[in-house]
C-alpha positions in Angstrom: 19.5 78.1 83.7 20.1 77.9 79.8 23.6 76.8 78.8 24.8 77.4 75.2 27.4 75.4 73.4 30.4 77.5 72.7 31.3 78.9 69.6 34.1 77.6 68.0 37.1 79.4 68.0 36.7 81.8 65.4 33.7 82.2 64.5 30.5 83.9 66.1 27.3 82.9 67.2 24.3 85.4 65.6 21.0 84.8 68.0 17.9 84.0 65.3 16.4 87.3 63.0 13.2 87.2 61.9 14.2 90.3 59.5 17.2 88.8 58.9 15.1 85.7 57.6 12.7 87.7 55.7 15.4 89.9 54.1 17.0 86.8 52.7 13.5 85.6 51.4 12.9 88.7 49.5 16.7 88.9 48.3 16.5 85.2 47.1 13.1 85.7 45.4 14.1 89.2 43.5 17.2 87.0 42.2 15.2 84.0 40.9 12.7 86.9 39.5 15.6 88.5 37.8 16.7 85.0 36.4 12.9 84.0 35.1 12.6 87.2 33.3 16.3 87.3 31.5 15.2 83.6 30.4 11.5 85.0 29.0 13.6 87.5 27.1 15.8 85.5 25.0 14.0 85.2 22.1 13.9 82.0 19.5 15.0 82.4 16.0 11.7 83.3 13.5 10.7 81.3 10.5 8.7 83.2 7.9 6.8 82.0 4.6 6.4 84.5 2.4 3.7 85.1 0.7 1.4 82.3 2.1 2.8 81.2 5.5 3.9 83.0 9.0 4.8 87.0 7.7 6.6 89.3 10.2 4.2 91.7 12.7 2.6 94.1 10.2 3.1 92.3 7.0 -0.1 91.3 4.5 0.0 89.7 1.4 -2.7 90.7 -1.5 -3.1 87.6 -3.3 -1.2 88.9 -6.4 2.1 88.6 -5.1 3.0 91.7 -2.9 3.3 91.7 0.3 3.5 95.0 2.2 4.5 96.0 5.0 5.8 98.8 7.8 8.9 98.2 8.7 10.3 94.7 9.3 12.7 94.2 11.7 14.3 90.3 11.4 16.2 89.0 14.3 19.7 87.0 14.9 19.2 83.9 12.7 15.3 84.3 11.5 14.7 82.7 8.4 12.7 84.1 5.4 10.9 81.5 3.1 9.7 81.8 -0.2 6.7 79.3 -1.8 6.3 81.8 -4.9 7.9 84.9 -6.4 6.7 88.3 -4.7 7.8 91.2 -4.4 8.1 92.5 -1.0 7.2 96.2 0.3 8.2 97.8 3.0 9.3 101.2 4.5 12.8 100.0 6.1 14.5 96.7 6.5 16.7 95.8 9.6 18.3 91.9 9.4 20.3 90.5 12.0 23.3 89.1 12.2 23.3 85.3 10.3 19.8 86.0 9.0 18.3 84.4 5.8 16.3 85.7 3.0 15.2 83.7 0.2 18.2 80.9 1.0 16.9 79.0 -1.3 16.9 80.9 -3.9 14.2 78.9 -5.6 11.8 81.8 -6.1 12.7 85.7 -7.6 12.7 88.3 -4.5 12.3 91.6 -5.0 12.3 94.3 -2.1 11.6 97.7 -2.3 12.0 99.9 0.7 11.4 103.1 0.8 13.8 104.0 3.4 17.2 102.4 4.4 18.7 98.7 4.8 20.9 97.7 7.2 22.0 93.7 7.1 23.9 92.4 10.0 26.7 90.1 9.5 27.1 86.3 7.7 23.5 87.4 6.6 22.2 85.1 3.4 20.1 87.4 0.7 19.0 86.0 -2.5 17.0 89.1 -3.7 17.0 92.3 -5.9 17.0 95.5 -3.2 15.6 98.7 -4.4 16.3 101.1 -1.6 15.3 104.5 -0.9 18.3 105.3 1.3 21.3 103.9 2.8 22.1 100.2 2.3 24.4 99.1 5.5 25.5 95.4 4.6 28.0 94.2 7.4 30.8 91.7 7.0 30.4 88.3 5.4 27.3 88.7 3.6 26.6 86.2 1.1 24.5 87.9 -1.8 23.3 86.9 -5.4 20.8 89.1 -6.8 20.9 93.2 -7.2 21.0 96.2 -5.3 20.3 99.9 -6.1 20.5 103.0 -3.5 20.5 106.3 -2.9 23.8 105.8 -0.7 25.9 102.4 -0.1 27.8 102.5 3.2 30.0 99.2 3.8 30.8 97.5 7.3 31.9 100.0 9.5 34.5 99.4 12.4 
């Protein structure tokens, strides 16, 4: 004869579950998955040195200072670099919020994009913008150069 201790008062026994068991396996792996991959996600902040360093995806330089591109998409906080005066191509321009182009201001920037611009906010821009399109610039942009557009649209709320 088998004799169990008895539950105390309150609470109830559950005999062992092998699926129980492996339920909880697969439940506890799928969360650390979860974790792992919201982790590989976050992304770093990007450095760029233009014309002769690291250029954003899809960017080349032709040795007489342009470099073109598609269109260039800079995250939250990248950085864009300048070791020369260039002018820099490109079809649209998207910046993040608290981004930096040319923060130095120790070389001329020039962009021309065909298309639109749209700066995020607390951006830095040292740089004369010729855009095709819109220009969105968001709140607490800090800018010293030029910029000419087909239509200026301010921070909207």
């Amino acid at each position: 004869m088998i004799i169990f201790p008895k539950p105390l008062s309150g609470s109830v026994r559950r005999p062992h579950c092998k699926t129980c068991n492996k339920i909880t396996k697969k439940v506890t792996a799928a969360i650390l998955l979860l974790a792992v991959a919201g982790f590989g996600q976050m992304s770093l902040a990007a450095t760029y040195e233009l014309p002769d360093g690291n250029l954003p995806k899809g960017c080349v330089y032709d040795g007489n200072g342009v470099v073109s591109c598609g269109a260039v998409s800079l995250g939250a906080n990248d950085t864009v670099n300048l070791s020369k005066s260039i002018n820099w191509k490109m079809t649209e321009l998207s910046a993040g919020n608290n981004s930096k182009i040319n923060p130095g201001n120790n070389f001329d920037l020039v962009i021309e994009v065909t298309g639109s611009v749209s700066v995020g906010n607390n951006n830095v821009i040292n740089a004369a913008i010729n855009a095709g399109d819109a220009v969105r610039i968001g709140n607490g942009v800090d800018m010293t150069g030029s910029v000419s557009y087909t239509h200026l649209r301010a921070h909207e709320t």
